[in-house]
The first five atom37 places (N, CA, C, CB, O) and aatype in JSON, in Angstrom:
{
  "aatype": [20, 20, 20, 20, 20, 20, 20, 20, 20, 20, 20, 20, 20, 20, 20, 20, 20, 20, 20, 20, 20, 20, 20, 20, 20, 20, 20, 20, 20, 20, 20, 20, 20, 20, 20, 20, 20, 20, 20, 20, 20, 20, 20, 20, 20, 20, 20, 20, 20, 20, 20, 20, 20, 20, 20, 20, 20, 20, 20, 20, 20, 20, 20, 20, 20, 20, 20, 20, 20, 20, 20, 20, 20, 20, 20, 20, 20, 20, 20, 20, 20, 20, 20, 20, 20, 20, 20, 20, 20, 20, 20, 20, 20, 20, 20, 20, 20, 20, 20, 20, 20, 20, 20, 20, 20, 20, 20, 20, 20, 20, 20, 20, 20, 20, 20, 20, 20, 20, 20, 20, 20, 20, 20, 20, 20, 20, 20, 20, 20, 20, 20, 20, 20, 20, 20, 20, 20, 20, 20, 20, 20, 20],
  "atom_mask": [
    [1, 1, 1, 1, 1],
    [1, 1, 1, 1, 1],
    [1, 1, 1, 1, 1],
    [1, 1, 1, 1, 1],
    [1, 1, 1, 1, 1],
    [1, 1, 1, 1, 1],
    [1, 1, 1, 1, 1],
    [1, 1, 1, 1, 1],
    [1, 1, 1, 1, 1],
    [1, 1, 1, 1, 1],
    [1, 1, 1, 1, 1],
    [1, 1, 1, 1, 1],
    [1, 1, 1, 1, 1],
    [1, 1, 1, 1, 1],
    [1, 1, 1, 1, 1],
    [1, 1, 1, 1, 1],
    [1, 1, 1, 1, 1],
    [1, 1, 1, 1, 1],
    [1, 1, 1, 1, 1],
    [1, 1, 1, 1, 1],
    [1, 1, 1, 1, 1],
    [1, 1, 1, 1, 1],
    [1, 1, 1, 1, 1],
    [1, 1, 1, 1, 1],
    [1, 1, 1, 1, 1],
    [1, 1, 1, 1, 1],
    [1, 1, 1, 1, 1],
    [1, 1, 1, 1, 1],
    [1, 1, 1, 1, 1],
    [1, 1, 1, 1, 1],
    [1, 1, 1, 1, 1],
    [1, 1, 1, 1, 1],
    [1, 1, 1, 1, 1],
    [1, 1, 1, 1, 1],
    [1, 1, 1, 1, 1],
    [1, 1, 1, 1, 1],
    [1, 1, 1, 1, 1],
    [1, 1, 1, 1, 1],
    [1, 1, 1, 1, 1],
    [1, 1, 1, 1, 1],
    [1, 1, 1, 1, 1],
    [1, 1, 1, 1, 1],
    [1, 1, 1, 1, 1],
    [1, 1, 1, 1, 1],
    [1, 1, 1, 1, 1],
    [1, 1, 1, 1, 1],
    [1, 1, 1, 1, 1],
    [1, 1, 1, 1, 1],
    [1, 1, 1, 1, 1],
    [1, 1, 1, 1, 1],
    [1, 1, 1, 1, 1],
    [1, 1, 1, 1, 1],
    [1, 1, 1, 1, 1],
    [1, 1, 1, 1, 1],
    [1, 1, 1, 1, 1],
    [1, 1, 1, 1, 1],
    [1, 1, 1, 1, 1],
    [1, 1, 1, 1, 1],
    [1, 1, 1, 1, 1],
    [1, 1, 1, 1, 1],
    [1, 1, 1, 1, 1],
    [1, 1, 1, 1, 1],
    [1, 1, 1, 1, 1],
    [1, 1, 1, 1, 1],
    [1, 1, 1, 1, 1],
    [1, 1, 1, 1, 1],
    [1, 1, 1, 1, 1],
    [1, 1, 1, 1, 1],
    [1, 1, 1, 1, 1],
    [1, 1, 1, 1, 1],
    [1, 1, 1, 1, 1],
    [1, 1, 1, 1, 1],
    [1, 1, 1, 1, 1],
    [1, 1, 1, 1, 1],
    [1, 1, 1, 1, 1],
    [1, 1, 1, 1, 1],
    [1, 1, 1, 1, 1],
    [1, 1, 1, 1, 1],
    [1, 1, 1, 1, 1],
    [1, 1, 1, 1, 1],
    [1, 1, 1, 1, 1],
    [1, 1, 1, 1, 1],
    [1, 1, 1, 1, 1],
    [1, 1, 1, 1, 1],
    [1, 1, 1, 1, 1],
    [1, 1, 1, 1, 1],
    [1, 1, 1, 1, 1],
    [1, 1, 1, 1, 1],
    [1, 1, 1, 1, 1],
    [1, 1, 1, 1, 1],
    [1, 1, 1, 1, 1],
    [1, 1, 1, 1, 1],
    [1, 1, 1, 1, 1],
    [1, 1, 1, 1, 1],
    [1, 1, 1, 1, 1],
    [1, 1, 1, 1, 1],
    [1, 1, 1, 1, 1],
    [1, 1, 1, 1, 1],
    [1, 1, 1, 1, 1],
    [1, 1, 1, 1, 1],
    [1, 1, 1, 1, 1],
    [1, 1, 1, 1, 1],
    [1, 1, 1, 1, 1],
    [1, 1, 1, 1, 1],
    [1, 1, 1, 1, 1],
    [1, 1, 1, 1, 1],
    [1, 1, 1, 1, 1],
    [1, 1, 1, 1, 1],
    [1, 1, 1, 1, 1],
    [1, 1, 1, 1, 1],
    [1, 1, 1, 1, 1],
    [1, 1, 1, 1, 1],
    [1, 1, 1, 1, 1],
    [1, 1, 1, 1, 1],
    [1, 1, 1, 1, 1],
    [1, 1, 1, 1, 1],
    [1, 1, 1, 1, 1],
    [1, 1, 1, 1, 1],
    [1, 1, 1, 1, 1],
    [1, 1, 1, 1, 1],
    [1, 1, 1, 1, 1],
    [1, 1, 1, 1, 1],
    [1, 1, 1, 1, 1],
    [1, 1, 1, 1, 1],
    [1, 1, 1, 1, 1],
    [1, 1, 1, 1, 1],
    [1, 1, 1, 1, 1],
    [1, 1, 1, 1, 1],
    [1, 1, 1, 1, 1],
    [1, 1, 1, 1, 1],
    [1, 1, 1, 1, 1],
    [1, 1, 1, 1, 1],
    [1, 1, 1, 1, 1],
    [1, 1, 1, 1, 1],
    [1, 1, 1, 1, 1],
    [1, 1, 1, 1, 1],
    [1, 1, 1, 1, 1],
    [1, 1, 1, 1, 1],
    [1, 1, 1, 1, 1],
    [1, 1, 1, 1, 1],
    [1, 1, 1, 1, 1],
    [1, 1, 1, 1, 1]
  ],
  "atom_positions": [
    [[6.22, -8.82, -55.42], [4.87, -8.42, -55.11], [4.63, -8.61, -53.6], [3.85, -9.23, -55.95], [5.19, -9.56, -53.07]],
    [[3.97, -7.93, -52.99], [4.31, -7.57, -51.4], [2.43, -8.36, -51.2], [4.75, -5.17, -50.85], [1.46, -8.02, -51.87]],
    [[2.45, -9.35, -50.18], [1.5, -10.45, -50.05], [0.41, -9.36, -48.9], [2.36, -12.23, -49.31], [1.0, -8.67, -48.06]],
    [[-0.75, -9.33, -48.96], [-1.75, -8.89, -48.36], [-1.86, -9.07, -46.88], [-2.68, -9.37, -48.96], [-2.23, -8.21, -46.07]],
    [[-1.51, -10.25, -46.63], [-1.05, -10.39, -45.42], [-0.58, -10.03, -44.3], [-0.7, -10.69, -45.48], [-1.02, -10.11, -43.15]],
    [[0.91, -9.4, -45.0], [1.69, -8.76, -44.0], [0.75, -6.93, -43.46], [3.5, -8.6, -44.89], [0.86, -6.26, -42.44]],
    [[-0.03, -6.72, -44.64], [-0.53, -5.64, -44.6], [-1.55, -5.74, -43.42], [-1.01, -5.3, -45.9], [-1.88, -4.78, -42.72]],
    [[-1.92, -6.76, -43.32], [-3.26, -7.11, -42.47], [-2.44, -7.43, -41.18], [-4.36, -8.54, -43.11], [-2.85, -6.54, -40.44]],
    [[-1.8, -7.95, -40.65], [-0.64, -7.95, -39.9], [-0.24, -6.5, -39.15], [0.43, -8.4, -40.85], [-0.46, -6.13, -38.0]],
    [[0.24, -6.04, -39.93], [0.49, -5.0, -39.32], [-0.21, -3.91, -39.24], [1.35, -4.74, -39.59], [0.32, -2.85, -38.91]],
    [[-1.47, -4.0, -39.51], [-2.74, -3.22, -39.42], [-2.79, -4.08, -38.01], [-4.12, -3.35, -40.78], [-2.3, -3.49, -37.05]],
    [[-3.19, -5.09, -37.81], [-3.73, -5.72, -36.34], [-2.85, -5.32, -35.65], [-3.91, -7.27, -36.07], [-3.34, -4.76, -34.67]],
    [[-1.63, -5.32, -35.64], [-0.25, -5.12, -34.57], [-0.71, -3.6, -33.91], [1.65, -5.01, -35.59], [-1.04, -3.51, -32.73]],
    [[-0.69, -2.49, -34.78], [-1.21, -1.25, -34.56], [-2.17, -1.17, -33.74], [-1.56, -0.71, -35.54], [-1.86, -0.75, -32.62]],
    [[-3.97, -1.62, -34.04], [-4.74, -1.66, -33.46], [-4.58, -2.0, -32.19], [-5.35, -2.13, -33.98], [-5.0, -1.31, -31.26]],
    [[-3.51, -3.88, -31.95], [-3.65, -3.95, -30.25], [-2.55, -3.24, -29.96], [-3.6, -5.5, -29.42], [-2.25, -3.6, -28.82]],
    [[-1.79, -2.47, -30.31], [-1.07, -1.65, -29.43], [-1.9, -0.25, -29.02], [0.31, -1.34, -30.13], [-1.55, 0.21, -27.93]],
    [[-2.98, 0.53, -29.77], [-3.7, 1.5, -29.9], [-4.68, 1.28, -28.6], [-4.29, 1.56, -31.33], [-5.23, 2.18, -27.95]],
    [[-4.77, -0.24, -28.36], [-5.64, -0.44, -27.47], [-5.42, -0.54, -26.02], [-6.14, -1.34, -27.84], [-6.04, -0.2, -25.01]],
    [[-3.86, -1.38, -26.38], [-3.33, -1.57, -24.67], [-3.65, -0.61, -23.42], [-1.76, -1.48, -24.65], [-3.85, 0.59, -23.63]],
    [[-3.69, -0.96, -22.52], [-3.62, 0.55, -21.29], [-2.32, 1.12, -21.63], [-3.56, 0.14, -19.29], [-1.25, 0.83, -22.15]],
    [[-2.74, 1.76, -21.27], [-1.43, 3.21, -20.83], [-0.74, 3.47, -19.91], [-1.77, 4.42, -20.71], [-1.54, 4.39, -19.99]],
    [[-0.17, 3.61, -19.21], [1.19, 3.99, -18.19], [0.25, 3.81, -16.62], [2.0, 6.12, -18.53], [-0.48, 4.56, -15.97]],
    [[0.62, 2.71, -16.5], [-0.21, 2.26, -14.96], [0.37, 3.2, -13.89], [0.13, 0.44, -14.36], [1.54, 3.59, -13.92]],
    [[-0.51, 3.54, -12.95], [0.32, 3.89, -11.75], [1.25, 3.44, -11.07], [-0.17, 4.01, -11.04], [1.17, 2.25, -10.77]],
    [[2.19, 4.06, -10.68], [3.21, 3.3, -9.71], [2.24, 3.58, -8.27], [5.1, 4.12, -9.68], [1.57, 4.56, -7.95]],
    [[2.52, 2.07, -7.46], [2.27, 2.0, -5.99], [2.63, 3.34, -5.4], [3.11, 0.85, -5.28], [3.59, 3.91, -5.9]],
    [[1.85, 4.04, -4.21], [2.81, 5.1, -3.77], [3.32, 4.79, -2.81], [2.41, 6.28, -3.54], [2.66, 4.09, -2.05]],
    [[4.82, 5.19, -2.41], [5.76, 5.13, -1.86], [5.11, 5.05, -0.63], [6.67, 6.01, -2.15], [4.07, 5.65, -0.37]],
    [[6.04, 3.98, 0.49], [5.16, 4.23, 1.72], [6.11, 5.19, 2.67], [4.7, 2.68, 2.54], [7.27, 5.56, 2.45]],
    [[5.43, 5.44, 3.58], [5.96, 7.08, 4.46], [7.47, 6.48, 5.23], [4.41, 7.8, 6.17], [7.98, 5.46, 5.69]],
    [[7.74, 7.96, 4.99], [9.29, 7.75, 5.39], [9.78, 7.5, 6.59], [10.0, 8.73, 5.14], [10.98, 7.59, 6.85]],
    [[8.71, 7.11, 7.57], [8.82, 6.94, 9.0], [8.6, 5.22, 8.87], [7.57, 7.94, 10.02], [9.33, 4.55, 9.59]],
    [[7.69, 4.54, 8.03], [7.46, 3.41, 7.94], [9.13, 2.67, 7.33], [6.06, 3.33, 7.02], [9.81, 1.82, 7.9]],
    [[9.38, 3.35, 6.08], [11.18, 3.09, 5.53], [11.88, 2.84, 6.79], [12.1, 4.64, 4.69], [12.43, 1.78, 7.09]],
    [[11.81, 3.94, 7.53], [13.13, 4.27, 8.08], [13.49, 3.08, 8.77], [13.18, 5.51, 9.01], [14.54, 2.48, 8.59]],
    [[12.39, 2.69, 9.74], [12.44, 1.53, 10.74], [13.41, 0.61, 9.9], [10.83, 0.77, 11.14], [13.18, 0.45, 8.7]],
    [[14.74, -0.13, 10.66], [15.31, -1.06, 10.48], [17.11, -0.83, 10.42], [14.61, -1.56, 9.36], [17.71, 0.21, 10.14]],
    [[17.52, -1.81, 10.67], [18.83, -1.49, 10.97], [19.88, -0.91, 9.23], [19.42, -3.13, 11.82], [19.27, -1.08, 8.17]],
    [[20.88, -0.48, 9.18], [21.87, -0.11, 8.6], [23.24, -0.22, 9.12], [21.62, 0.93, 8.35], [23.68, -0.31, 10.27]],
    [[23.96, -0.18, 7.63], [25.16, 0.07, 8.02], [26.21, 0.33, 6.75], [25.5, -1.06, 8.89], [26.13, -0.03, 5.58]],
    [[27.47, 1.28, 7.6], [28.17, 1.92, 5.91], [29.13, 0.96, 6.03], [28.95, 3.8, 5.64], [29.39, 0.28, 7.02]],
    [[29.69, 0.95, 4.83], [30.68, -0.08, 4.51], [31.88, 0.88, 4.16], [30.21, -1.15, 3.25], [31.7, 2.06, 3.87]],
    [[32.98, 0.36, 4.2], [34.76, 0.68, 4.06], [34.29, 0.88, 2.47], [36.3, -0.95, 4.53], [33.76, 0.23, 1.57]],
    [[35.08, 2.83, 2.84], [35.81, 3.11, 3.35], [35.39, 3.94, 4.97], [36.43, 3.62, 2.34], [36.02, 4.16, 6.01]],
    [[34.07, 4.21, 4.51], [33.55, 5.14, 5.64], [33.91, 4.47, 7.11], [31.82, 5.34, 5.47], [33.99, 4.97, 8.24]],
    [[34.04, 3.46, 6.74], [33.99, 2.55, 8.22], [32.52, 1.13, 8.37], [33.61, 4.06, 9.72], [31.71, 0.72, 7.54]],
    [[32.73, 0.86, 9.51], [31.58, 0.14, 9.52], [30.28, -0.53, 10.65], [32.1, -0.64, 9.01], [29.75, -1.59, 10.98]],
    [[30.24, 1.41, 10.98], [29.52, 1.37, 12.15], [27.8, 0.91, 11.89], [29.73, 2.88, 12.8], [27.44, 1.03, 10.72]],
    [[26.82, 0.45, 12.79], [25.69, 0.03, 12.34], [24.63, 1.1, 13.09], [25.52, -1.58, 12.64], [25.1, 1.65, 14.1]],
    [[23.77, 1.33, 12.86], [22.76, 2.41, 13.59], [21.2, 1.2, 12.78], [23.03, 4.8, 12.74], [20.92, 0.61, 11.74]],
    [[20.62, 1.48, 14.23], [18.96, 0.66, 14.34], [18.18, 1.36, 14.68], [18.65, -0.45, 15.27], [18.09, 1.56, 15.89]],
    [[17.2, 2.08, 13.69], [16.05, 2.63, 14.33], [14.73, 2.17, 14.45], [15.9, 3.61, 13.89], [13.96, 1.79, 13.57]],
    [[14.59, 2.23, 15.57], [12.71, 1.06, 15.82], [11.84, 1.89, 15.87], [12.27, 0.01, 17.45], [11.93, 3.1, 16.1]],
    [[10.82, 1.16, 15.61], [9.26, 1.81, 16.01], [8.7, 2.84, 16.98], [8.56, 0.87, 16.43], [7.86, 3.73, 16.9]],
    [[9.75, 2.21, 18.23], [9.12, 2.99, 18.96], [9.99, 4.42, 19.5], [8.65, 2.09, 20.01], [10.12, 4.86, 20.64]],
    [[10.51, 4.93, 18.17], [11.54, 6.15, 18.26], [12.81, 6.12, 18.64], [11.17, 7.01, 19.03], [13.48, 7.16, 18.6]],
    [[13.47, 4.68, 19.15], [14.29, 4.65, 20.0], [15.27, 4.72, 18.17], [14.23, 3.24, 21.41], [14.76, 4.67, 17.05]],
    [[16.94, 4.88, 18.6], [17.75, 4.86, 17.78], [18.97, 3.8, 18.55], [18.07, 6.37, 17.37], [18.71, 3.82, 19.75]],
    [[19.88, 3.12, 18.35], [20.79, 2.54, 18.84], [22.39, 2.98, 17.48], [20.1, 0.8, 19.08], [22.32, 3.02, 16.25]],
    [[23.57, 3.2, 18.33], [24.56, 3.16, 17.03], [25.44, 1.73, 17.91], [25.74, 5.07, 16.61], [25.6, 1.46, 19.1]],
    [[25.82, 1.13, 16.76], [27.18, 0.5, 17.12], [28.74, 0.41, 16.25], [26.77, -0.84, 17.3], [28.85, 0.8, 15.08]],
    [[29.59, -0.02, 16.84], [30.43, -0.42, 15.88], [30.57, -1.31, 14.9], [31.11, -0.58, 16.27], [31.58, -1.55, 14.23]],
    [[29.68, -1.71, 14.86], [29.89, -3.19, 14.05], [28.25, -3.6, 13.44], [30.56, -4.65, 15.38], [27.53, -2.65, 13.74]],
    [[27.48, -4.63, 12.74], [25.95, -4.74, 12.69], [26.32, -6.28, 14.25], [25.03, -5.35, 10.42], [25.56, -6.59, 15.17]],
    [[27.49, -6.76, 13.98], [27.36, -7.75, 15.24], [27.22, -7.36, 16.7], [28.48, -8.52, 15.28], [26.86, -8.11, 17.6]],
    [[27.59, -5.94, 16.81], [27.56, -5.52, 18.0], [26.02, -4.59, 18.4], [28.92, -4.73, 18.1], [25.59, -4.18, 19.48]],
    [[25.58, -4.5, 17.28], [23.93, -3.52, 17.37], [23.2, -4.31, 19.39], [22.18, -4.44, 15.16], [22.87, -3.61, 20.35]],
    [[23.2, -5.54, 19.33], [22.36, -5.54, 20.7], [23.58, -6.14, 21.68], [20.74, -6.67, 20.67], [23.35, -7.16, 22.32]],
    [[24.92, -5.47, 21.77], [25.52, -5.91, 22.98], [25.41, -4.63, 23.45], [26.93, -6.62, 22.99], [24.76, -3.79, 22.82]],
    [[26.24, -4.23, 24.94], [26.18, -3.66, 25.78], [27.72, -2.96, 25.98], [25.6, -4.48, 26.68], [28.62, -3.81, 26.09]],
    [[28.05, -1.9, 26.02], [27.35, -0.49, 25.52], [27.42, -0.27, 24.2], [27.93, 0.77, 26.11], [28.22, -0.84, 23.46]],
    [[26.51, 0.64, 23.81], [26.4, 0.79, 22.46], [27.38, 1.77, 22.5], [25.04, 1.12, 21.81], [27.8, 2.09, 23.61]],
    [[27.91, 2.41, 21.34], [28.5, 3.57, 21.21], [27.24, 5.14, 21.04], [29.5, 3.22, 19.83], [27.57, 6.27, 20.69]],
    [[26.18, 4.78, 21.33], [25.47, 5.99, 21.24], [23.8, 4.97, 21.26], [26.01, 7.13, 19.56], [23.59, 3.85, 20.78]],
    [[22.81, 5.93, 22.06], [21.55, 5.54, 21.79], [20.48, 6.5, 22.69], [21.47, 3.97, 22.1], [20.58, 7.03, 23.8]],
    [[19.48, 6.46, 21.74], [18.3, 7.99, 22.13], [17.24, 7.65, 21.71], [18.49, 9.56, 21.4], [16.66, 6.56, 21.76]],
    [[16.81, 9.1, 21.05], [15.93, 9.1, 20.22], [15.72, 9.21, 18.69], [15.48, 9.74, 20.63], [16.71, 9.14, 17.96]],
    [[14.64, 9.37, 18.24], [14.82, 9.91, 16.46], [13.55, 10.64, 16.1], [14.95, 8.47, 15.18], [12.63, 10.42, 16.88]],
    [[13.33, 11.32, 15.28], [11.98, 12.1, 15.14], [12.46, 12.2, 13.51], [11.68, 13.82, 16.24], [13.6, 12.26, 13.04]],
    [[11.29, 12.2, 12.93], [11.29, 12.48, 11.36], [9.89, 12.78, 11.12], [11.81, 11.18, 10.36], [8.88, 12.14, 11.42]],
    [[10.06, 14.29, 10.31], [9.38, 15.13, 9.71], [9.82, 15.6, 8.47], [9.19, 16.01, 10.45], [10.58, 16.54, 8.21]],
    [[8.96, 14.43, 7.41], [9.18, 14.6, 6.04], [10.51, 13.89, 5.88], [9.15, 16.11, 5.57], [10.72, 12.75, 6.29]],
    [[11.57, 14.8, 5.13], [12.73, 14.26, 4.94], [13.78, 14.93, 6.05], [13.09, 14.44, 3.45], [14.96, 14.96, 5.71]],
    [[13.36, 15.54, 7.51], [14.33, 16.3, 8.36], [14.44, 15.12, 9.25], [13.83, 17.82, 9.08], [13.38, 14.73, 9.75]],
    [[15.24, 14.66, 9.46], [15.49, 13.46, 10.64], [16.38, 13.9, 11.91], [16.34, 12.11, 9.92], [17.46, 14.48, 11.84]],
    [[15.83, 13.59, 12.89], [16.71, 14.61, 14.14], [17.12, 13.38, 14.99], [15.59, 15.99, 15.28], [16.25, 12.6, 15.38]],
    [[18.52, 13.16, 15.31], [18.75, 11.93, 16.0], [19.04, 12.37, 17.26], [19.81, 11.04, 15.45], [19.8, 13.31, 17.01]],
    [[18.93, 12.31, 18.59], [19.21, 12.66, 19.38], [19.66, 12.01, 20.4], [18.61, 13.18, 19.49], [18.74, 11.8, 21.19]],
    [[21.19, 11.35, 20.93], [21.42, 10.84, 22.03], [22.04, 10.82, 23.17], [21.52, 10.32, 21.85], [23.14, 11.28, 23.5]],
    [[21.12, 10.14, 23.83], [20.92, 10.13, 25.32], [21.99, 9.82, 26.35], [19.96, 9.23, 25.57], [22.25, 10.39, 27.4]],
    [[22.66, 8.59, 25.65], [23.87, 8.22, 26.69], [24.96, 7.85, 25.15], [23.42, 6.47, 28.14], [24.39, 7.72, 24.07]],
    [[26.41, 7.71, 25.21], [27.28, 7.73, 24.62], [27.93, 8.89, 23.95], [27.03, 6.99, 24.07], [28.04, 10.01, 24.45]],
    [[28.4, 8.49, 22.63], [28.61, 9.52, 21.96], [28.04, 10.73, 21.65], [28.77, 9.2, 21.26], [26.91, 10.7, 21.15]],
    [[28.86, 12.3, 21.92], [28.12, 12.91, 21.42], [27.04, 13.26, 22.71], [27.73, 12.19, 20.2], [26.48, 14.35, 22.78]],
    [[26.88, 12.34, 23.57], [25.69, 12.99, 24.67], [26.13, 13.97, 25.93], [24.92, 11.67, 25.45], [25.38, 14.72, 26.55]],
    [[27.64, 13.74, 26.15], [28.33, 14.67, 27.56], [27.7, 16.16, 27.59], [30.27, 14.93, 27.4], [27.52, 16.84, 28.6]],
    [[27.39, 16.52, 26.2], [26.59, 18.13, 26.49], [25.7, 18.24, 25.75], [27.32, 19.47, 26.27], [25.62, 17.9, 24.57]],
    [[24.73, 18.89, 26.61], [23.2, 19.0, 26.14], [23.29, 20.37, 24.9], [22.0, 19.46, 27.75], [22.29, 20.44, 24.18]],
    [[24.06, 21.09, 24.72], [24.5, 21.14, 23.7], [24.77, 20.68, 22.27], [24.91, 21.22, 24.03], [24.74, 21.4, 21.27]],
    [[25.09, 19.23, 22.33], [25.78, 18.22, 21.79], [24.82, 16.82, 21.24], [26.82, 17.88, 22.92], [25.06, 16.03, 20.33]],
    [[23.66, 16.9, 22.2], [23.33, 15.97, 21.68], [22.53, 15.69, 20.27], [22.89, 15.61, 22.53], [22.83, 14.74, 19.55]],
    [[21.88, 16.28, 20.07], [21.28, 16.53, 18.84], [21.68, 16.71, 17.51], [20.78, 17.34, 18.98], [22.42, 17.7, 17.41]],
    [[21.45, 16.06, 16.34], [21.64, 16.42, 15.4], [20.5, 16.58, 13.98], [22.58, 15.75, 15.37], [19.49, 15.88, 14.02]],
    [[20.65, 17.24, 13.12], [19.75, 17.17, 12.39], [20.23, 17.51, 10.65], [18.76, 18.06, 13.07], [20.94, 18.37, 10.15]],
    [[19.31, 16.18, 10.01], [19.85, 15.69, 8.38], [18.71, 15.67, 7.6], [20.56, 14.08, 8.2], [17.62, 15.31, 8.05]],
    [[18.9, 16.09, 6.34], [17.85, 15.58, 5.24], [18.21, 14.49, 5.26], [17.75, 16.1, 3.82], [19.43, 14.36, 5.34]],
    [[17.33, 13.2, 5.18], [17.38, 12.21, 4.01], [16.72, 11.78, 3.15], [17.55, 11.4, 4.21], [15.52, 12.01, 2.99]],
    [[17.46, 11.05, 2.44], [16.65, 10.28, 1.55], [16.59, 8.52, 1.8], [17.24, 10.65, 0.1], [17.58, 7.78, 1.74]],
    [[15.27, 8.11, 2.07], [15.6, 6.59, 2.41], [14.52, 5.88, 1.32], [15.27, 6.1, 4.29], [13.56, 6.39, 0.72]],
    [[15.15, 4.25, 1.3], [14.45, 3.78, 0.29], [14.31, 2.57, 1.16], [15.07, 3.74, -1.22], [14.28, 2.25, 2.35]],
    [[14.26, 1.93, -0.34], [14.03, 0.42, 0.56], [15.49, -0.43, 0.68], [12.78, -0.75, -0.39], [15.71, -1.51, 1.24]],
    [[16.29, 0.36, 0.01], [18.03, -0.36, 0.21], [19.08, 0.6, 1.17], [18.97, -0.44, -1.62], [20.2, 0.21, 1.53]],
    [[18.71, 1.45, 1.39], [19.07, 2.47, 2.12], [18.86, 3.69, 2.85], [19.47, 2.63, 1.76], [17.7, 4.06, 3.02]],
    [[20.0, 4.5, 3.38], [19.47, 5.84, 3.44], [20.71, 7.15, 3.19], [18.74, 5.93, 5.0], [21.83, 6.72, 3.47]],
    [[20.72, 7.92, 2.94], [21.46, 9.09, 2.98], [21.28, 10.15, 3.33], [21.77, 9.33, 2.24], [20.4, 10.92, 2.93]],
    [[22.48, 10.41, 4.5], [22.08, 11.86, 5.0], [23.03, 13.21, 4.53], [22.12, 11.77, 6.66], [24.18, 13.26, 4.08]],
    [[22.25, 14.06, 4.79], [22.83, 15.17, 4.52], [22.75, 16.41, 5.99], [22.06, 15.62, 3.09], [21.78, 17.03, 6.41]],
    [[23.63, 16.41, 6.28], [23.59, 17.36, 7.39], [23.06, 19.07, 7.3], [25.01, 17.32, 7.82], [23.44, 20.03, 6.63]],
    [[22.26, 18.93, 8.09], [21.58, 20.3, 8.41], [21.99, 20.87, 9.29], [20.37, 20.34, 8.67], [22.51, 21.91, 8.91]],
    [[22.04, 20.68, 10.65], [23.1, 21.01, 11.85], [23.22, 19.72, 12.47], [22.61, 22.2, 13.01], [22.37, 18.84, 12.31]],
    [[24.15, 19.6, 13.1], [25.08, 19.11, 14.55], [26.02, 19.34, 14.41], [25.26, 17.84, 15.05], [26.76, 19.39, 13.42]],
    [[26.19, 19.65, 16.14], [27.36, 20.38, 16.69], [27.73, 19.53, 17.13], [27.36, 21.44, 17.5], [27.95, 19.88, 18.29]],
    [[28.12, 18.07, 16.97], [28.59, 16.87, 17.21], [29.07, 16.39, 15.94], [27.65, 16.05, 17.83], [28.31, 16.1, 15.01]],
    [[30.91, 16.25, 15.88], [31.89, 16.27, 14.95], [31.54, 14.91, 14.95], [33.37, 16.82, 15.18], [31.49, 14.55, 13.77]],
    [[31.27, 13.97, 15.71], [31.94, 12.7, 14.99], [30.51, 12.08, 14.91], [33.28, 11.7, 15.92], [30.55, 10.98, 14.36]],
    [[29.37, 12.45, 15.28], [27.91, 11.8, 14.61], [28.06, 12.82, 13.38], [26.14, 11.98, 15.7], [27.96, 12.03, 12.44]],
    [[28.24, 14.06, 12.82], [28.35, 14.9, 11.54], [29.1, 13.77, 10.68], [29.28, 16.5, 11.73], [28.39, 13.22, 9.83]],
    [[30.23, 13.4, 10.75], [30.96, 12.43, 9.87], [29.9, 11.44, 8.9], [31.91, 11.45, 10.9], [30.39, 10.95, 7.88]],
    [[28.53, 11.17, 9.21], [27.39, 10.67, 8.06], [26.97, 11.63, 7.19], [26.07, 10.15, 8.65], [26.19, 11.39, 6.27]],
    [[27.53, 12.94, 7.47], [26.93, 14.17, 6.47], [27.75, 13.21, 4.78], [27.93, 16.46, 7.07], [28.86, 12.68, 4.75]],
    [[26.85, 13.26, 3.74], [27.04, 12.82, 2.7], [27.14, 11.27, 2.47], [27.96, 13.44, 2.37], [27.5, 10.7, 1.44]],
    [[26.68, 10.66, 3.8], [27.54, 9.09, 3.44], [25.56, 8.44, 2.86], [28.71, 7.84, 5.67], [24.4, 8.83, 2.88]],
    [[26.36, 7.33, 2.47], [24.91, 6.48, 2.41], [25.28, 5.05, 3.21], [24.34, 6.1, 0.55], [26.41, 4.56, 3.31]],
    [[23.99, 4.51, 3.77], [24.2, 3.81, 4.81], [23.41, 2.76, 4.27], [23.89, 4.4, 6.15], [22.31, 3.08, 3.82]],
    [[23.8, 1.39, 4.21], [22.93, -0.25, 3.59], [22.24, -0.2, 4.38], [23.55, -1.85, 3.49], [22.48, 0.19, 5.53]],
    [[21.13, -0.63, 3.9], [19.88, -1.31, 4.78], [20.55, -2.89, 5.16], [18.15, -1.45, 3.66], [21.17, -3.45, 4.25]],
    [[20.45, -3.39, 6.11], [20.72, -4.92, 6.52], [19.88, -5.87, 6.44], [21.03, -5.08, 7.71], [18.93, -5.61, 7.19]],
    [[19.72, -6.96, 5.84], [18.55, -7.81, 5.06], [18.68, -8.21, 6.58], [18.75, -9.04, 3.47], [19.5, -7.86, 7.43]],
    [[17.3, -9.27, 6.65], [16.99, -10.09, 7.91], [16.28, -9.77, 8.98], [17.96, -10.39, 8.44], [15.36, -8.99, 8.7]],
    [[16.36, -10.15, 10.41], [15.97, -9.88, 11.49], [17.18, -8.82, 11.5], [15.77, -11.07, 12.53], [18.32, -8.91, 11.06]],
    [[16.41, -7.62, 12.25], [17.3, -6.58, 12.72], [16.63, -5.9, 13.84], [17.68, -5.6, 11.62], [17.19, -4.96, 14.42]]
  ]
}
């Protein structure tokens, strides 16, 4: 004989689930210029060069995340991002001997652990070499 109880039970169970809220909003994402700010870097096999982009547009690349503030960098400019088109452009190092050359431009996608680019143009072979890679975000001061 099945006890009244359980009936009443699972009548209440129903009700507070009938009642709970419903599918909260997620936070919205903050802008992809706010993401971007902060250093990276890809890991082996790609290699394990580091690139820092700051606030104030500037971009830095290095070889290493230990080498990001020694002297010379292997590349450093500018950066501009519109939406997901990111245009890196630099000034002295790699990639800068022709004004031709300096510029490049990638979709990405960045989060809060990373970023990935996808190449749109540059005519610069060895900044192109990030076409498809994904790059760590670096915890800490950067």
């Amino acid at each position: 004989m099945r006890r009244p109880w359980i009936a009443i039970w699972f009548l209440a169970v129903a009700q507070l689930a009938a009642c709970s809220e419903g599918p909260r909003a997620v936070p919205p994402k903050r802008p992809n210029t706010d993401l971007l700010i902060g250093a990276y870097e890809r890991h082996p096999p790609e290699g394990e060069t580091a690139i820092r982009f700051r606030a104030d547009g500037s971009v830095r690349l290095a070889k290493t995340r230990a080498l990001l503030d020694t002297e010379p960098a292997l590349a450093s400019g500018t950066w501009k991002l519109d939406g997901a088109k990111l245009t890196i452009t630099y000034d002295q190092g790699i990639c800068s001997d022709q004004a031709a050359t300096r510029a490049g431009v990638y979709n990405v996608v960045i989060s809060k652990i990373g970023i990935h680019f996808t190449r749109v143009e540059d005519p610069c072979e060895r900044r192109a070499a990030i076409d498809g890679q994904t790059w760590w975000r670096l915890k800490g001061p950067t």
